[in-house]
N, C-alpha and C positions, 0 to 999 in steps of 0.2 A: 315385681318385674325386674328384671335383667340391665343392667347400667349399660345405654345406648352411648357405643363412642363408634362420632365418623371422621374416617380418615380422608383428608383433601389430598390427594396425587401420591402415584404408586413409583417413588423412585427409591434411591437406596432410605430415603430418611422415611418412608409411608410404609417402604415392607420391613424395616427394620421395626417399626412401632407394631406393624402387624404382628409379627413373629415371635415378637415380644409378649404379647397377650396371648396367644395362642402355646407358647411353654410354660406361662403359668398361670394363666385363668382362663382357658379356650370356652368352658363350658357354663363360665360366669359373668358370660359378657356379651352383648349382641354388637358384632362389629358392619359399619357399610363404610367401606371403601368407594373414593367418589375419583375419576379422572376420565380425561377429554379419550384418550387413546384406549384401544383393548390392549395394548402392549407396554410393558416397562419397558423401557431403553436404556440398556447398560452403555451408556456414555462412554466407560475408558476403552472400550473395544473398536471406540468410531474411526480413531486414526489407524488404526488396523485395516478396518473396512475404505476407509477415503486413500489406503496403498495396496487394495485387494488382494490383501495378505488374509481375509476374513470374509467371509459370506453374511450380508446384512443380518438374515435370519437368528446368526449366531448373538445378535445384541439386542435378539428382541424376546421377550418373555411373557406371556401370555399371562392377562392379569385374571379376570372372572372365572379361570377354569382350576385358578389356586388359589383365590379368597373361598371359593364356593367350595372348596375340597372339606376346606374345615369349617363347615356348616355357614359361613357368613352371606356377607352378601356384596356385591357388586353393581355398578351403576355406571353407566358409561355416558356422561353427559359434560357439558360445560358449567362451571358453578356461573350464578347471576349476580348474589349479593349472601351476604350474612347479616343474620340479626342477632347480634349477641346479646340482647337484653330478654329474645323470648326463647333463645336456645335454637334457632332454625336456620339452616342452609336454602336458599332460595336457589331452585335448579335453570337452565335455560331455561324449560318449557313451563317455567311457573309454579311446579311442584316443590313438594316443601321436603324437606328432612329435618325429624326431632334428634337433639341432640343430648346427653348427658354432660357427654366431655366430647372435645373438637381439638383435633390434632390438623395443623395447616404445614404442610409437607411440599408445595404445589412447585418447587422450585424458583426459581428465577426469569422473568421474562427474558429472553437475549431478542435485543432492540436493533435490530441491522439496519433499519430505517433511519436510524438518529446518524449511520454512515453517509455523508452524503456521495455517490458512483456506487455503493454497494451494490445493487440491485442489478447490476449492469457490468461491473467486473469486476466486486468483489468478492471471494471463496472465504469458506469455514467450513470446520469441524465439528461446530456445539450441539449438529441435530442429523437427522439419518441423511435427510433431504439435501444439506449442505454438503455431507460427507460424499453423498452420489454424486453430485456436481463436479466436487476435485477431483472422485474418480473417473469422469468421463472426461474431464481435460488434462489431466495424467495420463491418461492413456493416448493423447494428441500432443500439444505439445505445450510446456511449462514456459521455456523462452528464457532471457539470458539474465533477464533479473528476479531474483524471486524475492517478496518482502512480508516477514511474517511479524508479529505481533497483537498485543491488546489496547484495545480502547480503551483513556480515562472513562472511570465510572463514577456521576457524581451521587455521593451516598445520603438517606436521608439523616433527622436529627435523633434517629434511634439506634444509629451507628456508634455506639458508644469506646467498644472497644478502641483499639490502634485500627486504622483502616488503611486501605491501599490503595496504589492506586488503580490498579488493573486486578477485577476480581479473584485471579489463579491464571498465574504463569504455566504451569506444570504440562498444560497441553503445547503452549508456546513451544518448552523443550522439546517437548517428544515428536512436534513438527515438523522441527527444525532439525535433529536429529534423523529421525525416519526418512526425511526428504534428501539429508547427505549420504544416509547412506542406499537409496533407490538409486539415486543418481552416481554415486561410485560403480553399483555392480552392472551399471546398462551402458557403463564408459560414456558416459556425460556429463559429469561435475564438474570437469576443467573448462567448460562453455558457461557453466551459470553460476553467480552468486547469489548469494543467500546474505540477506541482511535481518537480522530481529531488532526491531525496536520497542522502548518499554515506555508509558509514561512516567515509570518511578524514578528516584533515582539512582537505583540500581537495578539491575536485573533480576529476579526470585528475591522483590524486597522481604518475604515472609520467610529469609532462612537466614544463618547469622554466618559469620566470618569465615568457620572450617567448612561449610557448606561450600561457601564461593570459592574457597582456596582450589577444595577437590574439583571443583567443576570449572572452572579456567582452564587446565591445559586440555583438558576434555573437547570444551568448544571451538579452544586455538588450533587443537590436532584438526580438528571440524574442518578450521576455515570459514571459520559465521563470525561476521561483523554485529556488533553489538552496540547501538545506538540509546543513550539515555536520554530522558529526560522530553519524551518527544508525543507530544497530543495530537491525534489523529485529523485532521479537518476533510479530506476527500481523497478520493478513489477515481483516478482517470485510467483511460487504455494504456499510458505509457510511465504514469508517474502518481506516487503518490504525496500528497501535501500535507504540510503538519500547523499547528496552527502560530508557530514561530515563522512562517514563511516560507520556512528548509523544506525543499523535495529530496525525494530519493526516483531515480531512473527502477519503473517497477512492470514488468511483463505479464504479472501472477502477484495480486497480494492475497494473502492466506489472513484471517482477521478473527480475535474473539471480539466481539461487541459489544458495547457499554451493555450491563443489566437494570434492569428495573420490576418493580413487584410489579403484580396484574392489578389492574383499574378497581376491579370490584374490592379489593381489601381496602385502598384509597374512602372507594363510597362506606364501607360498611364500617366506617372510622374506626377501626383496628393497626390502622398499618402507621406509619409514618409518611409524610408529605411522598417520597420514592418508592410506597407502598413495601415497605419491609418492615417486618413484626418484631415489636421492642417485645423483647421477655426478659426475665431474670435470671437466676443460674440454674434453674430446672426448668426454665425452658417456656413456663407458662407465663400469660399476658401479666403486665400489672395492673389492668384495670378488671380486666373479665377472667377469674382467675379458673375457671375448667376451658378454656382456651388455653394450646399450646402451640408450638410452633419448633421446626425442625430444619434442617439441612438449609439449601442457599437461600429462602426468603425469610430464614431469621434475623435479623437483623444485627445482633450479633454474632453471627458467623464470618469469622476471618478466619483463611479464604475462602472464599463458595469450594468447596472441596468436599468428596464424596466418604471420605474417612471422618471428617466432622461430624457432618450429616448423618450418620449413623448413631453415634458416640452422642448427639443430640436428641435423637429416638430414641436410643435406649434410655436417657434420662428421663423424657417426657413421659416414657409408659409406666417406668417404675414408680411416677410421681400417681400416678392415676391408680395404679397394682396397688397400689402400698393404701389407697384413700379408699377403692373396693375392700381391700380385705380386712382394714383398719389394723395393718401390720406393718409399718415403717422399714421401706430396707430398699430405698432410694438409693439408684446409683449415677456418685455424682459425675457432673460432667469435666472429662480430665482434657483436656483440648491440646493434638498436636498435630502435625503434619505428618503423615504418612502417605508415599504415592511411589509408582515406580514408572520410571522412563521408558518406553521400549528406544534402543537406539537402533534397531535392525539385531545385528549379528547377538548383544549383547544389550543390558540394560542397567538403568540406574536407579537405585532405591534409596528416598529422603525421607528420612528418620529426626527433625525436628521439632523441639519444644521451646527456641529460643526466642520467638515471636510473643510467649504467654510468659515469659521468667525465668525459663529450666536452662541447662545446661546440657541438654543434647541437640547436638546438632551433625549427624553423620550422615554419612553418603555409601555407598555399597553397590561397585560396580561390575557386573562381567555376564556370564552367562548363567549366572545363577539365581541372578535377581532376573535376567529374563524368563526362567523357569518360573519362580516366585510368581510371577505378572499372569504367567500359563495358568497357573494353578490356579492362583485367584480367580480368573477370568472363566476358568473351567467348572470351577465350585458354584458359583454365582449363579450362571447360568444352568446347568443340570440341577442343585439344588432349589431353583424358583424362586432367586431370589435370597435366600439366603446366605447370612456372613460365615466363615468360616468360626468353628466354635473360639469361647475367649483364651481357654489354654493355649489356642495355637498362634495364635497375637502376643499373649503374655509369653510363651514362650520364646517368640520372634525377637521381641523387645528385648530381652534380657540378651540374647544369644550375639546381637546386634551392639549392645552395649559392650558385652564383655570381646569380643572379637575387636571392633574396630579402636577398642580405647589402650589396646596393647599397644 
């Protein structure tokens, strides 16, 4: 029989595993892909969507009509529990799934609830439902303070890497950016400020010194006040409070939300006390070792970031590829930040490794990194999901080094 692997959640880290098996053992493997939604959700297109620069449909990707293409199989339900000791995924409705190998993909809960006013007038980006919200008070009115930022996130004891304190700034910027410059071309900036606050202490604690350099007069040209060091505690009509005491006067606060794993990883005692999955540097558990673990609910991933989460997948599959074919050629996992800002007119691309040891830490600004962002965006989505091939990364890389290090 066929070595049954199931995938938990179809987002960049579950189709990048998929995609994986499917170029090089499609025909030697029975794959079931398992998530709550029929639709992936390309996340980096949401603040597109939330400044109706983008049509929702464009960030949603239909999951069962392209697992099933390449003969596999698809399942659209809620998971209940995992038993790792007899190889089964336990589904809501009580149905089981056998497993060979267990790829845990499911992302990160974002916990709006742990805000206290959120429900009531707080806005976010991290989900479609969110994003449609900003966009129907975008389109009424924003008001004369606007305050964006991330929630401390408290991590469990599987966080072993350096950790942060706000899972990934990188939408922070592009928030904050995108909303100065909506507001330039509709001649209303000079009426509202724009504050970000970080609980680090600094801003983009995950990039190092020439990152900051480039992107200061960037934010100062902005006109965005920049607040460190500042823990979220509540969300009122007029102001928001932090848990030093200090408010800020706020009309519109824009918020990512502490994360946390889903309950059931907790019960199926896999995850860490925060339910996020301690693995090694391939990615697999260290106790149940055909359990693996990818993008933002591994527990080692710093930042929850969508370039990780790939680079995570593709370790995990090769680790599995390489154990089916009994042919070693494991690819390991090289961790860096890659992500691109839309600013409106023009955008910024961060090209750091200096979070893991390395010595790159560049920035790449103008309208060409907003192209870059197109293409991505455009690949992703017509492709079903899929990354653009690796010569075109490896190329990116190199072109990116040699360019800005003149």
């Amino acid at each position: 029989m066929k070595p049954k692997v199931v995938i938990l959640g179809s987002g960049f880290a579950g189709f990048g595993a998929f995609y994986s098996f499917v170029k090089k053992i499609n025909d030697k493997v029975d794959i079931t892909v398992v998530d709550s939604s029929v639709f992936s959700l390309s996340k980096p297109i949401l603040p597109e969507v939330a400044f109706g620069e983008r049509a929702l449909n464009e960030a949603l990707i239909p999951i069962g009509k392209y697992i099933e293409k390449y003969n596999h199989k698809f399942i659209r339900k809620e998971v209940k529990l995992i038993k790792p000791d007899t190889n089964q995924v336990i589904l809501e409705d009580d149905s089981i799934i056998a497993y060979d190998y267990l790829i845990i993909s499911l992302g990160a809960v974002k916990d709006y609830d742990a805000i206290e006013g959120f429900r009531e007038y707080g806005y976010s980006i991290c989900d479609y439902t969110q994003a449609l919200r900003f966009l129907d008070r975008r389109a009424n009115l924003i008001g004369n303070n606007v305050v964006i930022g991330a929630c401390l996130t408290q991590w469990g004891s599987a966080s072993t890497v350096k950790t942060l304190a706000a899972p990934c700034e990188g939408p922070i910027g592009e928030i904050m950016f995108m909303l100065d410059h909506y507001l330039r071309k509709h001649n209303r900036r000079s009426n509202t400020n724009i504050t970000v606050f970080t609980p680090g202490e600094i801003f983009f604690e995950d990039v190092g010194e020439r990152v900051h350099k480039n992107m200061e007069p960037i934010i100062g040209k902005s006109n965005i006040n920049v607040v460190t060091k500042k823990i979220l505690k509540h969300i009122d009509k007029e102001y928001v409070e932090f848990e030093d005491s200090s408010r800020l006067n706020c009309d519109m606060a824009i918020i990512i939300p502490p994360y946390r794993g889903p309950k059931f990883l907790i019960d199926s005692n896999i995850s860490d006390e925060a339910g996020f999955v301690p693995t090694d540097k391939h990615m697999r558990h260290p106790t149940f070792k055909n359990i693996f673990a990818a993008g933002d609910i591994n527990a080692t991933s710093m930042p929850k970031l969508g370039h990780i989460a790939v680079k995570q997948s593709h370790t995990a599959a090769s680790v599995i590829i390489s154990e089916i074919m009994q042919k070693e050629e494991i690819i390991p996992f090289e961790p860096e930040i890659l992500c691109i800002m839309n600013r409106g007119e023009e955008a910024t691309l961060i090209l750091s490794d200096w979070m893991y040891g390395g010595n790159r830490d560049l920035t790449f600004n103008g309208k060409i990194s907003k192209l870059m962002k197109m293409g991505f965006d455009a690949f992703y989505f017509y492709s079903h999901g899929k990354m653009p091939p690796k010569w075109s990364e490896d190329y990116l890389n190199k072109l990116l080094v040699k360019c800005l290090n003149k």
